[in-house]
C-alpha positions as CSV (number, residue, x, y, z in Angstrom):
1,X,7.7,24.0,-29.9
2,X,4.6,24.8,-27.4
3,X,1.5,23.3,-27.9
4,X,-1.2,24.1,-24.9
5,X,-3.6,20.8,-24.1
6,X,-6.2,21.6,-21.4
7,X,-8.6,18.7,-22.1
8,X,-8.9,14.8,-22.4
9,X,-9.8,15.2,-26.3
10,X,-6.7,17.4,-26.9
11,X,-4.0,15.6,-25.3
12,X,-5.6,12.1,-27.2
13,X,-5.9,14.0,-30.7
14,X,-1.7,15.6,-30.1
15,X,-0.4,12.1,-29.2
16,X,-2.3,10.5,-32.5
17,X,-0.4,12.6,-34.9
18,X,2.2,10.7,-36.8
19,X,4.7,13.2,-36.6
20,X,5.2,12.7,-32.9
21,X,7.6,10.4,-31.9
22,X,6.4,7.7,-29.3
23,X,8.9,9.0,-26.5
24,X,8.0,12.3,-27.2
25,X,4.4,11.2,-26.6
26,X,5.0,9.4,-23.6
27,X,6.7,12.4,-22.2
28,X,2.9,13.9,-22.7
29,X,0.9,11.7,-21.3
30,X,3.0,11.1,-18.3
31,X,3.1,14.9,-17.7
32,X,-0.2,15.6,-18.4
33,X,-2.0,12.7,-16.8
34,X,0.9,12.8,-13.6
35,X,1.3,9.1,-14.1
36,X,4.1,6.7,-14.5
37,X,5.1,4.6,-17.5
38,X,7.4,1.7,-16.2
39,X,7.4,-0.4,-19.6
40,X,8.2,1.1,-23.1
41,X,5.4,0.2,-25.2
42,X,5.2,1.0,-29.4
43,X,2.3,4.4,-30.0
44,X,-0.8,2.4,-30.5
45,X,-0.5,0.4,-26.9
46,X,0.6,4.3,-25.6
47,X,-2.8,5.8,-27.2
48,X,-4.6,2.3,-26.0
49,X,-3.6,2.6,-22.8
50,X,-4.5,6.6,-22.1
51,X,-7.6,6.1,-23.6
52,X,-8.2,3.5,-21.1
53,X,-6.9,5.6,-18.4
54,X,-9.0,8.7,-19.2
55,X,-12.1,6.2,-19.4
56,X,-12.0,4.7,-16.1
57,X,-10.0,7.9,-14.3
58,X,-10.3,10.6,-16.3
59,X,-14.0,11.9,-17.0
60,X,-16.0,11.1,-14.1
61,X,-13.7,10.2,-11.8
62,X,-14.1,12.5,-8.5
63,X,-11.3,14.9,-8.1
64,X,-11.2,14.1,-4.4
65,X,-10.4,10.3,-4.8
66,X,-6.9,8.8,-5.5
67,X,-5.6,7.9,-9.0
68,X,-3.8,5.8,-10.3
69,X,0.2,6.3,-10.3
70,X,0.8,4.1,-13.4
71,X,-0.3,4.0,-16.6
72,X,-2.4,0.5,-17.0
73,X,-2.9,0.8,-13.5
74,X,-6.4,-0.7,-13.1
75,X,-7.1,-1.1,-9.2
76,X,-5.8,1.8,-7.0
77,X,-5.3,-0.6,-4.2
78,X,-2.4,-2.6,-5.3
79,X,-1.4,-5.6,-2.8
80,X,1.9,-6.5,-2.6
């Protein structure tokens, strides 16, 4: 199955259906968004958590600064 997503709306209404699995929806996000999930979460925190991603990052964000890695990344500087 091929399903084309080109915007922030498509990709959130294709991992809301309920005949996606979760992984299979992960698998999305992380490809579509270029981020990395470390933790396995259940579909709602997945769909919680790109919302959030596309709200802070995603939208207005400028192409020409750095993103996020992560999913639930919040700060781009990360101190270690």
């Amino acid at each position: 199955m091929e399903v084309e997503i080109e915007t922030y709306c498509d990709l959130l209404d294709f991992i809301k259906r309920d005949d996606l699995p979760t992984e299979a929806a992960a698998e999305v996000v992380r490809n579509f968004l270029k981020v990395i999930i470390l933790f396995k979460t259940d579909k709602k925190e997945l769909i919680e958590a790109t919302e959030s991603h596309i709200n802070k990052f995603g939208y207005n964000y400028p192409l020409e600064w750095e993103r996020p890695i992560f999913l639930n990344q919040f700060e781009i500087d990360v101190k270690m």
